[in-house]
Each structure stands twice: as C-alpha cells, then as structure tokens.
C-alpha positions as CSV (number, residue, x, y, z in Angstrom):
1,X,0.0,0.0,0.0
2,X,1.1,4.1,-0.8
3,X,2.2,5.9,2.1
4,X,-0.9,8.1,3.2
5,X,-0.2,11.7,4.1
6,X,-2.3,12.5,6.9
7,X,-3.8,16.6,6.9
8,X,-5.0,18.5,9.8
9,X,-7.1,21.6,8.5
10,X,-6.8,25.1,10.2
11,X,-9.5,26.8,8.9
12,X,-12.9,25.2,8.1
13,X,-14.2,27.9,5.7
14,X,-14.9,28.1,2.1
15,X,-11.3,27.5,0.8
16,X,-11.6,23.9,3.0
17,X,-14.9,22.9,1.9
18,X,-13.8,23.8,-1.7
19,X,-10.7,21.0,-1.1
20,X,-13.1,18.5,0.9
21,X,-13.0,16.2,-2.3
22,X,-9.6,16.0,-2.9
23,X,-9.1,15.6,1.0
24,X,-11.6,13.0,1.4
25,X,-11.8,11.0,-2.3
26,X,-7.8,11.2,-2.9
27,X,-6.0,7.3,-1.6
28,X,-3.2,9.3,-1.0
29,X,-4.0,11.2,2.1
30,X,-6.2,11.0,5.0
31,X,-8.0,13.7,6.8
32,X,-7.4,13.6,10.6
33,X,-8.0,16.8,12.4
34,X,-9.2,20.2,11.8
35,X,-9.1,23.2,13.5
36,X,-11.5,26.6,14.0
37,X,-12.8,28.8,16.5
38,X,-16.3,28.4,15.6
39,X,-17.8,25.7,17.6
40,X,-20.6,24.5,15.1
41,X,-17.9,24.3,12.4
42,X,-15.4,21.9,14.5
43,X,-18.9,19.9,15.4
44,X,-19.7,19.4,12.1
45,X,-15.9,18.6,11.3
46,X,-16.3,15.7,13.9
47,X,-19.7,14.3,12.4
48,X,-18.7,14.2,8.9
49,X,-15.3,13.0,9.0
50,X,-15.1,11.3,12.6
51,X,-11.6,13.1,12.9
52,X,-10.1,15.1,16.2
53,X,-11.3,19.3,16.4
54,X,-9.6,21.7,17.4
55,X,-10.1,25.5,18.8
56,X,-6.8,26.3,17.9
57,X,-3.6,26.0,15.1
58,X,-1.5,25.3,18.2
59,X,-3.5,22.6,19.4
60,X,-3.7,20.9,15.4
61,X,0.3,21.7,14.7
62,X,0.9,19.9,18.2
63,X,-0.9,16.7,17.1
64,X,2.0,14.0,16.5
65,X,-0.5,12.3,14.2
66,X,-0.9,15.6,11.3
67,X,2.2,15.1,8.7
68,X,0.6,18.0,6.8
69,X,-1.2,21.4,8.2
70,X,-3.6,22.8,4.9
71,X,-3.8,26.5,6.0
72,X,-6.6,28.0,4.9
73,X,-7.5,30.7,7.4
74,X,-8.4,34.2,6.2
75,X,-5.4,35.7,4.1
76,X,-4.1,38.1,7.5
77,X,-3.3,35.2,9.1
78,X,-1.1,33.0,6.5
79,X,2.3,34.1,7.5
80,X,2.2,33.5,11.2
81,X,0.3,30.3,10.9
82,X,2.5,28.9,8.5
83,X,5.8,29.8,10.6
84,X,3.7,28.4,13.4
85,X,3.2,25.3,11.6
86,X,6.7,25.0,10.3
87,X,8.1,25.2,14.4
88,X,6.1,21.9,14.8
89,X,8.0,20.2,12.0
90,X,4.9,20.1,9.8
91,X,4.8,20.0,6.2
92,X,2.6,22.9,5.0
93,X,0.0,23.3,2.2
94,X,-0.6,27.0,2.2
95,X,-3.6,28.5,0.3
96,X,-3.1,32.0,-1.8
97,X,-2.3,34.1,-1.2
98,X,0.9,33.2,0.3
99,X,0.9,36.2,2.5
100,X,0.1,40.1,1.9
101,X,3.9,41.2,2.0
102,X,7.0,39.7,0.9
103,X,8.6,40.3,4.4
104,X,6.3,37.7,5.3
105,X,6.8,35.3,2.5
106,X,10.5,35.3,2.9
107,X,9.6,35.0,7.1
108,X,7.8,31.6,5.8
109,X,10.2,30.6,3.2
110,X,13.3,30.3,6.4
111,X,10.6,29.3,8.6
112,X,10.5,25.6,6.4
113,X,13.7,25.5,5.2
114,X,14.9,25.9,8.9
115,X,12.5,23.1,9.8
116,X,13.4,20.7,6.7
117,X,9.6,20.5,6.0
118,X,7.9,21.3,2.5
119,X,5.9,23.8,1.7
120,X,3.3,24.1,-1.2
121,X,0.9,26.9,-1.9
122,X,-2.5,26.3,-3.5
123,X,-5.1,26.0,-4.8
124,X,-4.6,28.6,-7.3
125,X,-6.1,27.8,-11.3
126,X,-2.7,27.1,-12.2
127,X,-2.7,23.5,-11.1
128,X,-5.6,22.9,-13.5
129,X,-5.2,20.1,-15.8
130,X,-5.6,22.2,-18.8
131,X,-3.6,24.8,-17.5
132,X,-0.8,22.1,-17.3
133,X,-1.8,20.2,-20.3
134,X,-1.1,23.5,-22.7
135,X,2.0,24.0,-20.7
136,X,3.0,20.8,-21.8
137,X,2.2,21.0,-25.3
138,X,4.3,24.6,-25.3
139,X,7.3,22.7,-23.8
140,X,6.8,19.9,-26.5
141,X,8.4,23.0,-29.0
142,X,6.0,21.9,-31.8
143,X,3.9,25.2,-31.5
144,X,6.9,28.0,-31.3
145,X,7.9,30.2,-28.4
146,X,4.9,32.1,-26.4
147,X,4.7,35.4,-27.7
148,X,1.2,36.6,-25.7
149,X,-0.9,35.1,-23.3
150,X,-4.5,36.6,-22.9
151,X,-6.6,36.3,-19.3
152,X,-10.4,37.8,-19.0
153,X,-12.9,37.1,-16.2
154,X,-16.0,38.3,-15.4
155,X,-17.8,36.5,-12.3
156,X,-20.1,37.7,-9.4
157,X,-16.9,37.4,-6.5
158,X,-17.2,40.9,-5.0
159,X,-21.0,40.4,-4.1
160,X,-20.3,36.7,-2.3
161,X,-21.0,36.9,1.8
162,X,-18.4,38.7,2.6
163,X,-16.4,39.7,6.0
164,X,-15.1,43.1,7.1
165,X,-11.6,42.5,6.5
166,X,-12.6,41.1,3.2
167,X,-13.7,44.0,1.9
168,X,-10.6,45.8,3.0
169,X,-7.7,46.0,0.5
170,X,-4.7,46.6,3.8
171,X,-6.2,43.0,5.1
172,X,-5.8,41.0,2.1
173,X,-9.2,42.0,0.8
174,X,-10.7,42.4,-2.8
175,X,-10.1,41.2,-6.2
176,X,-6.1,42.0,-6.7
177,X,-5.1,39.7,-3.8
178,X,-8.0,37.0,-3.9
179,X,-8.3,36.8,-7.9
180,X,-5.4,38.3,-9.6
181,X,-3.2,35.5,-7.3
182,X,-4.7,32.8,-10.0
183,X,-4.8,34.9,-12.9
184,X,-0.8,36.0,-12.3
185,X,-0.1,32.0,-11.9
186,X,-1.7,31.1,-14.5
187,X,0.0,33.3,-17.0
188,X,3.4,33.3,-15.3
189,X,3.2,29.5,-15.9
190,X,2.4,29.8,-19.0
191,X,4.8,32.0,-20.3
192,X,7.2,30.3,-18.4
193,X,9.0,33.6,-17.9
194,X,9.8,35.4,-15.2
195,X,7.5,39.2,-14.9
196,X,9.7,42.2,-15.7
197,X,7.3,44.9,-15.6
198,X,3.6,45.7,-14.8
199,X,1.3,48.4,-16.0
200,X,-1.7,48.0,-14.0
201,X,-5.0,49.9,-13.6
202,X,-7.9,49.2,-10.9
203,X,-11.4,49.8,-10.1
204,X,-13.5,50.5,-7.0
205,X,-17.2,51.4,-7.6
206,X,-19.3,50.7,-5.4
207,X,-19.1,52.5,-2.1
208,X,-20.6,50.0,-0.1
209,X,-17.7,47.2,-1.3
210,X,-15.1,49.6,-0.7
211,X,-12.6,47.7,-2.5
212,X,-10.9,46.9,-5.3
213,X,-13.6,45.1,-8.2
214,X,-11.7,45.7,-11.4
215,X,-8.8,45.3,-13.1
216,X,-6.8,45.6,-16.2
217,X,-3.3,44.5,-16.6
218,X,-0.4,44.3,-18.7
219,X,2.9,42.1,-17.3
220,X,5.9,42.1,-19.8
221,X,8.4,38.8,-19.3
222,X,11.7,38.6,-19.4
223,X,12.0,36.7,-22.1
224,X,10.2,39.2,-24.8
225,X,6.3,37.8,-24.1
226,X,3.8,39.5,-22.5
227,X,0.1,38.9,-20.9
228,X,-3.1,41.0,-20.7
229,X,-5.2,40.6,-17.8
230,X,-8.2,41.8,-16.9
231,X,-11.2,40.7,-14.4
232,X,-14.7,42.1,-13.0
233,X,-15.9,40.9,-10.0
234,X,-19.4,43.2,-10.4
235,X,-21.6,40.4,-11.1
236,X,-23.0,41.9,-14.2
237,X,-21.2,40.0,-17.5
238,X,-20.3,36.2,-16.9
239,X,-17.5,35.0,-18.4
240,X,-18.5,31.5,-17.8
241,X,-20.6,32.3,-21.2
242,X,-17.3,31.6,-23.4
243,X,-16.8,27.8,-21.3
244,X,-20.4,26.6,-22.4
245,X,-21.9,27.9,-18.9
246,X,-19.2,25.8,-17.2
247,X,-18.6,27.1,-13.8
248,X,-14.9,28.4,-12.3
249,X,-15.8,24.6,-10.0
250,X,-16.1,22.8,-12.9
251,X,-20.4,22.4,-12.6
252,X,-22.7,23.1,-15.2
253,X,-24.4,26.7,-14.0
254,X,-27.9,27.4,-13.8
255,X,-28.8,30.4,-15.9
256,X,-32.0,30.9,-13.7
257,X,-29.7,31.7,-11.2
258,X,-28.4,35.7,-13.2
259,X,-28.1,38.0,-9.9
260,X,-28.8,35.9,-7.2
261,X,-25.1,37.0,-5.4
262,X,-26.7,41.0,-5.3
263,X,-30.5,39.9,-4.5
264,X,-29.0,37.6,-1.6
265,X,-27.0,40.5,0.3
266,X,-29.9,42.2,0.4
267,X,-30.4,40.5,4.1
268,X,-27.8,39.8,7.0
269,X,-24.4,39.7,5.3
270,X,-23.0,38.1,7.7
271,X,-25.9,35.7,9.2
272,X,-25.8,34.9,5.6
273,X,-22.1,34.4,5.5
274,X,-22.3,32.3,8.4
275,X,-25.0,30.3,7.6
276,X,-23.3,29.1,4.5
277,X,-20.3,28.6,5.9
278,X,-19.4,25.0,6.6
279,X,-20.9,23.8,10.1
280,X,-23.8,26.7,8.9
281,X,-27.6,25.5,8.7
282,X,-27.8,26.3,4.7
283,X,-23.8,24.6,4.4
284,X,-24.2,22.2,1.0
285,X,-21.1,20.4,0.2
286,X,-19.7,21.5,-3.3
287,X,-21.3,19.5,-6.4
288,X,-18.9,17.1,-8.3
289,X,-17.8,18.8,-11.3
290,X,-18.4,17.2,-14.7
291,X,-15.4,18.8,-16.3
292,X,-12.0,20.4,-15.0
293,X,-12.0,23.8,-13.1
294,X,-11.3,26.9,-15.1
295,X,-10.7,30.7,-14.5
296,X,-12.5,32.3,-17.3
297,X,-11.2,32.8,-21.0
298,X,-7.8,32.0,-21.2
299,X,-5.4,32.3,-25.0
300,X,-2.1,31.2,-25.2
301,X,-0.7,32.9,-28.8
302,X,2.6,30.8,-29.7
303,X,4.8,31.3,-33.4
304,X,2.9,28.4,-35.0
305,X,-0.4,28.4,-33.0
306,X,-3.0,29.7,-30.3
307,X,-3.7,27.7,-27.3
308,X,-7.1,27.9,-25.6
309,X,-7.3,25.5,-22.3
310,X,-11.2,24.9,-21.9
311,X,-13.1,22.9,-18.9
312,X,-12.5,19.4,-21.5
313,X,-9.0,20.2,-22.8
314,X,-7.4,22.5,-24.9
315,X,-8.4,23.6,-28.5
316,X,-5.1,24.0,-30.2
317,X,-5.8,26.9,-33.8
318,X,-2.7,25.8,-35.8
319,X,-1.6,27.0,-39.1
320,X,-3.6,24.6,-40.9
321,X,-5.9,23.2,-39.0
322,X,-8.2,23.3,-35.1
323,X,-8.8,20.7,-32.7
324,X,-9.3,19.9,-29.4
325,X,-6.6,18.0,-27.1
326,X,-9.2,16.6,-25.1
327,X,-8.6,15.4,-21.1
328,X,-10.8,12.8,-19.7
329,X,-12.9,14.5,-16.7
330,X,-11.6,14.8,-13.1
331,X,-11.9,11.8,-11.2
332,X,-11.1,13.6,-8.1
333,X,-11.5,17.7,-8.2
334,X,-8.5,19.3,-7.4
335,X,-6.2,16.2,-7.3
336,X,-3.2,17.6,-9.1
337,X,-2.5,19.7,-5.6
338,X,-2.7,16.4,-4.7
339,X,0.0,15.3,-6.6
340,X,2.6,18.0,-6.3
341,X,1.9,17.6,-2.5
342,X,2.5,14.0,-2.5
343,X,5.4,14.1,-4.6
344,X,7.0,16.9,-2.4
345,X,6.5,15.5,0.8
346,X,6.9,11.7,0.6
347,X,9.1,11.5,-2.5
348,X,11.2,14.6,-2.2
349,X,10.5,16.7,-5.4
350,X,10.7,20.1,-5.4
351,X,7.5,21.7,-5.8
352,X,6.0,23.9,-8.7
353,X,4.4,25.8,-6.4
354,X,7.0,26.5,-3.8
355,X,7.6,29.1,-1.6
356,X,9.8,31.1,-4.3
357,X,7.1,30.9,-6.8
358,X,4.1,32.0,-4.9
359,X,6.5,35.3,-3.5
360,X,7.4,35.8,-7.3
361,X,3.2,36.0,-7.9
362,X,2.6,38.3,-4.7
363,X,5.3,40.8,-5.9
364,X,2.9,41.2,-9.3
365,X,0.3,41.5,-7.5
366,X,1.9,44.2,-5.2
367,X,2.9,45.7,-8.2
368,X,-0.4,45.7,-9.7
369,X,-1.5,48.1,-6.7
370,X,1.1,49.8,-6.5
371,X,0.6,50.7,-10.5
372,X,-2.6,51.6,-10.2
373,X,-1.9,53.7,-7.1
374,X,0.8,55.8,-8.8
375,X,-0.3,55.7,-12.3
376,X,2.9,53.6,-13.9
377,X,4.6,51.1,-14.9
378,X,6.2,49.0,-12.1
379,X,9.8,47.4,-13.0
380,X,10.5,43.8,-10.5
C-alpha cells in the first residue's frame, strides 16, 4: 500500500470545503483533524469526517499524528500560521495568497527551510489540468515560443457573503489579492518567464464594497512575451458564457440563477455568510464537477499556434488546421494539488508551487497596486 499523508485543517471555511473532495476522495492522504474557532464548524468537522477538532492552530500543529497542516485561514493570518506550523515540524500546504507582503513570504520561506519541512501553496487555477496540459504541449516546442498570453474574467466574487476584512484591501481583501493570485499564476506558468514589468489599472465602484472590483493588466516577461489581464468581479457579464456555462468549479451553471449574489445581500451579510459557511444550517457540500476547473477565458498565442485550455482540454488553432486536445474529466477535483503535494512530501520533489514561486506572484500583484496607485509602470 502508498504511504498516506495525513492533513489537519486550520481553517474550516470556504477554501476547505472547496478541497473537501480532494481531502476525502484522494487514496493518498487522509484527513485527521481540523481546526477553527467556531464551535458549530469543528462539530460538524467531527460528524462528517469522525476526525479530532480543534479551537486552535496550536492545538492541530501539536498533534503527532498531522504530517501536513492545509492553511486555509483568512489571508491576514497566513504568515504566522504557516511559521507556526513549520516550528512543529509540519509539512505545509498554504492557500493563496501566500501572505500580503514579501517580508512575510520570505519570514515563511526560512521558517520551512529551517525546519526541513515542504511547503506548497495552492489551490490557485494554475494546477488545473488544462492549464498544465497546454503547458505541456508549449514545452513539447511543436507550436513555437509564447509570444502573448491573454486572461479575461468576469464573475459575481465581489457580491459573495463577505467579512469586514474582506472587503478591505490593507487586510488582504478584494479582487487584486483573492483573484489576480490565480490569474498571475496562470499566465506566469504559461509564459514560463519570469514578470519584468507591470502596467496596472484598478477599479473601485461601489461605495458599499469599498474595495478593489476591477482590473486591467499588462505584465511584460523577461524573455520578450507579455500577458493582458483583466477581471470584473461586479456580477454583471459572466464569463462563464465563453466555457459553455461551465462554472470556475467545474459544474454546469444554472442560468436561472443571473443576480442571485446582489438579490442575496440584500439581508444579513453576515448571518448569511455564516449560515453558508461549513458547520452553517444552509452549508451544501460542493457538487462534483463534470469537467475540469477553469478561471474564465484564457489564450495562449505561440509562433505556430494559439492555445485555448477549456473545462474538456485545450483547443489547439494551428496553421492549418483546429482541434481539441481533449482530457478525460476529473476523477477527483483538485487532485493535481494532490500530486505535487505527495510528490513533495513523501518522494522529495521540489515543488512547482514552492515558496519562491508563490512570493514571485505576490510581488505582481503588489505591483499591480502599486501601479494603479501611482499611475505607472512597475519594473520587478
């Protein structure tokens, strides 16, 4: 039998129940604690998963049984709770963003390389299969060198339940630091080059989600390509429109459902919020997802060809012809975090999605506010 990796959770929110199939469906870990300070959340925990709860990281770092601590607490808290994690000798999955400065990302960068113990960050979209898959068929060289990469995403995110902080740029808040981290992965993998310079402008339009909502991009590479970004979080225009009304999960979307985010805030944000959350009365486990994740339209323009990863593969426009490099659907959601985890921890590869790389995608993003801010270009 394969070696399991056993997780302990800190953090039982939506970026948990998002990974619950991956944790629970994958043969190659196990989920045995969790941690949270809401008592209905760590009940729940207990119930579904019959695994130890925990009002504290200390508590679920200190467990001898936890190989691996999946942090997914809000965004303020990343740093310290990774360091913290890393002091117990505990192997770390770390969701995005890594942290909100690079102080702190270079604080949790010695904080597992003192302790010996890997650390991987994710989710972000970049570990998507067809993410990967056009990755691969750039580094097979039949297509040419990238020479653009185009990102656009409309969705409904700024007008989800939301907390305080979370609508507060300074605490990790709005769309640059929540949605640009996948965008910037996504491209940066593609291109396979590191950013030189950003151009960046933002948007903030609604007083009561005083934050950013909007934003346009331009990142030029090092090695001569360069990527447009740009993403709405207004919940007008969705961008699930161009993926056959395939959701950012993966789930066919129900186009009944147009406004719902707005016409649900309209009560108790944060009843709402907590409510939904997992251990919550109105809590539904996420639907299993017909076809691989995505993070809206997404063009990879190479010498000989563009690229276009879709929720079933990736339509490759040659010179002479168009077809679709199709990839069977996920069996498990999520399970190529999975697999760079596994392979990190138990048979010592270094991961993609190190501590290096995430720090490299926070500085863009840092650099995308920091454009906008003082209307230039930013040079890394």
């Amino acid at each position: 039998m394969i070696p399991k990796l056993k997780i302990g959770v800190a953090g039982l929110g939506r970026a948990f129940s998002l990974m619950v199939p991956a944790l629970t469906l994958d043969p190659r870990v196990a989920l045995v604690a969790g941690a949270d300070p809401r008592a209905e959340a760590r009940a729940q925990f207990t119930a579904r998963f019959r695994a130890k709860a925990f009002d504290s990281i200390e508590e679920l770092a200190a467990q001898e049984e936890v190989d691996v601590v999946y942090i997914a607490t809000p965004h303020q808290f990343h740093a310290a709770h990774a360091c913290l994690a890393a002091s117990f000798n505990k192997h770390i999955l770390l969701e995005k963003p890594m942290a909100l400065s690079l102080e702190d990302c270079r604080a949790v960068i010695a904080a597992a390389r003192k302790s010996g113990v890997q650390l991987v960050v994710g989710h972000s979209h970049s570990f998507d299969a067809p993410v990967l898959r056009a990755r691969g068929l750039i580094d097979s060289g039949r297509f040419g060198a990238v020479r653009m990469v185009s990102a656009l995403n409309y969705t409904d995110f700024l007008y989800r339940p939301r907390r305080p902080e979370e609508l507060d740029t300074a605490s990790g808040g709005g769309v640059v630091f929540n949605q640009a981290a996948h965008q910037v992965d996504v491209v940066r993998l593609l291109a396979g080059s590191p950013v030189q310079r950003v151009r960046a402008m933002t948007g903030a339009w609604d007083a009561a989600r005083p934050t950013e909502g909007a934003y346009a991009a331009l990142l030029g590479f090092d090695n001569g390509s360069y990527a447009s970004l740009v993403y709405s979080g207004y919940a007008h225009f969705d961008s699930d429109e161009f993926a056959g009304g395939i959701g950012e999960m993966g789930t066919k979307k129900d186009p009944s459902g147009y406004g719902a985010a707005r016409r649900a805030l309209q009560g108790d944000e944060m009843r709402l919020k907590d409510e939904r959350n997992f251990g919550g009365p109105a809590y539904a486990a996420p639907a299993m997802q017909q076809a691989h994740q995505h993070f809206g339209e997404l063009i990879v323009s190479c010498e000989r060809a563009d690229l276009r990863p879709l929720p079933s593969g990736v339509m490759i426009y040659g010179d002479q012809e168009q077809r679709l490099e199709a990839l069977a659907p996920p069996q498990v959601p999520r399970a190529e975090v999975i697999d760079e985890l596994y392979a990190a921890v138990v048979e010592g590869r270094a991961p993609l999605h190190g501590g290096e790389w995430a720090m490299a995608t926070l500085a863009v993003c840092l650099a995308m506010l920091r454009s906008a801010r003082e209307q230039r270009e930013i040079a890394l």
